[in-house]
C-alpha positions in Angstrom: 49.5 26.3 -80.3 50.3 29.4 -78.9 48.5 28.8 -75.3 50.2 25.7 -75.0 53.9 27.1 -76.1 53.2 29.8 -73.3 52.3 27.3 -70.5 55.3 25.4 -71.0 57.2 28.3 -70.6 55.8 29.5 -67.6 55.9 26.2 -66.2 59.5 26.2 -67.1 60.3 29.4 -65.5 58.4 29.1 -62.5 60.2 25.6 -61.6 63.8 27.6 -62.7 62.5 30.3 -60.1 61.8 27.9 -57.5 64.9 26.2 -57.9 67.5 29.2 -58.5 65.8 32.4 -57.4 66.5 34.8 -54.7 64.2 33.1 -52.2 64.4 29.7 -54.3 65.1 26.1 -52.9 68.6 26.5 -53.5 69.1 29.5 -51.4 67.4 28.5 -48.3 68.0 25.3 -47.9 71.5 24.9 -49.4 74.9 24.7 -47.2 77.4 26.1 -49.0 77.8 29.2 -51.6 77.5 28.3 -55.3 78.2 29.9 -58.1 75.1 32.7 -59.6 75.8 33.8 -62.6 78.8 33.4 -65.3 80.7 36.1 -66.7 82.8 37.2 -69.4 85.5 39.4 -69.7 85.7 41.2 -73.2 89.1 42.2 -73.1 90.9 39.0 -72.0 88.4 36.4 -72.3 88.7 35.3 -68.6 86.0 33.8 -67.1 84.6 34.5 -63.6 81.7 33.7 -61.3 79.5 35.9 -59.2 79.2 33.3 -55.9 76.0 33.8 -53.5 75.2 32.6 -49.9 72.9 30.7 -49.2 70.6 31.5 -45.7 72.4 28.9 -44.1 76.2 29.5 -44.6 75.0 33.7 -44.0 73.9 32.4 -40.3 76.9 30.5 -40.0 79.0 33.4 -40.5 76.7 35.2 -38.0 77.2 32.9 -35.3 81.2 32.9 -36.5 81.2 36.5 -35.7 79.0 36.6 -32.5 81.8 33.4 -31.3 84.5 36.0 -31.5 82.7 38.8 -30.3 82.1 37.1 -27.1 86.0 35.6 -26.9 87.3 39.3 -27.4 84.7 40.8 -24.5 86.0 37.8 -21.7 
Protein backbone atom coordinates (compact mmCIF):
# COMPACT_ATOMS: atom_id res chain seq x y z
CA UNK A 1 0.00 0.00 0.00
CA UNK A 2 2.62 2.10 0.73
CA UNK A 3 4.73 1.59 -2.72
CA UNK A 4 1.72 2.26 -4.58
CA UNK A 5 0.61 5.53 -2.51
CA UNK A 6 4.37 6.72 -3.28
CA UNK A 7 4.11 6.12 -7.10
CA UNK A 8 1.08 8.00 -7.45
CA UNK A 9 2.62 10.77 -5.93
CA UNK A 10 5.58 10.92 -7.74
CA UNK A 11 3.74 10.48 -10.80
CA UNK A 12 1.66 13.35 -9.71
CA UNK A 13 4.45 15.59 -9.02
CA UNK A 14 6.53 14.82 -11.93
CA UNK A 15 3.47 15.68 -14.40
CA UNK A 16 2.89 19.08 -11.91
CA UNK A 17 6.70 19.66 -12.68
CA UNK A 18 6.44 19.18 -16.25
CA UNK A 19 3.65 21.26 -16.55
CA UNK A 20 4.43 24.29 -14.00
CA UNK A 21 8.08 24.19 -13.28
CA UNK A 22 10.92 26.49 -14.01
CA UNK A 23 11.78 24.74 -17.28
CA UNK A 24 8.20 23.17 -17.53
CA UNK A 25 5.79 23.18 -20.59
CA UNK A 26 4.26 26.21 -19.51
CA UNK A 27 7.29 28.21 -19.43
CA UNK A 28 8.78 27.48 -22.72
CA UNK A 29 6.22 27.18 -24.76
CA UNK A 30 3.62 29.63 -23.47
CA UNK A 31 3.03 33.37 -24.97
CA UNK A 32 2.10 35.35 -22.37
CA UNK A 33 3.02 35.79 -18.44
CA UNK A 34 0.73 33.99 -16.04
CA UNK A 35 0.30 34.17 -12.77
CA UNK A 36 3.16 31.73 -10.32
CA UNK A 37 2.26 31.65 -7.18
CA UNK A 38 -0.66 33.26 -4.86
CA UNK A 39 -0.12 35.33 -1.95
CA UNK A 40 -1.51 36.59 1.14
CA UNK A 41 -1.19 39.61 2.91
CA UNK A 42 -1.61 39.16 6.87
CA UNK A 43 -2.28 42.45 7.74
CA UNK A 44 -5.04 43.49 5.16
CA UNK A 45 -5.99 40.33 3.72
CA UNK A 46 -5.27 41.57 0.03
CA UNK A 47 -4.48 39.21 -2.35
CA UNK A 48 -1.70 39.38 -4.93
CA UNK A 49 0.08 37.32 -7.57
CA UNK A 50 3.82 36.75 -8.22
CA UNK A 51 3.53 36.80 -12.43
CA UNK A 52 6.48 35.03 -14.51
CA UNK A 53 7.58 35.14 -18.19
CA UNK A 54 7.54 32.77 -20.13
CA UNK A 55 10.79 32.10 -22.78
CA UNK A 56 8.76 33.48 -25.30
CA UNK A 57 7.28 36.83 -24.14
CA UNK A 58 11.28 37.36 -22.38
CA UNK A 59 12.52 37.18 -26.24
CA UNK A 60 9.92 39.43 -27.25
CA UNK A 61 10.92 41.94 -24.91
CA UNK A 62 14.56 41.35 -26.21
CA UNK A 63 13.77 42.01 -29.67
CA UNK A 64 11.51 45.12 -28.25
CA UNK A 65 14.62 46.54 -26.84
CA UNK A 66 17.19 45.68 -29.58
CA UNK A 67 13.98 47.61 -32.13
CA UNK A 68 14.71 50.78 -30.17
CA UNK A 69 18.22 50.45 -29.75
CA UNK A 70 18.62 50.46 -33.37
CA UNK A 71 15.92 53.49 -33.91
CA UNK A 72 17.85 55.65 -31.32
CA UNK A 73 21.54 54.77 -33.03
CA UNK A 74 20.03 56.01 -36.89
Amino acid sequence: MRVKTWTINCLVMLAFSVWKGPVGLRNLCGVGDYNEEMQINPQSGEIYYTTRSTLIGTFKTVLKGITKSREHFE
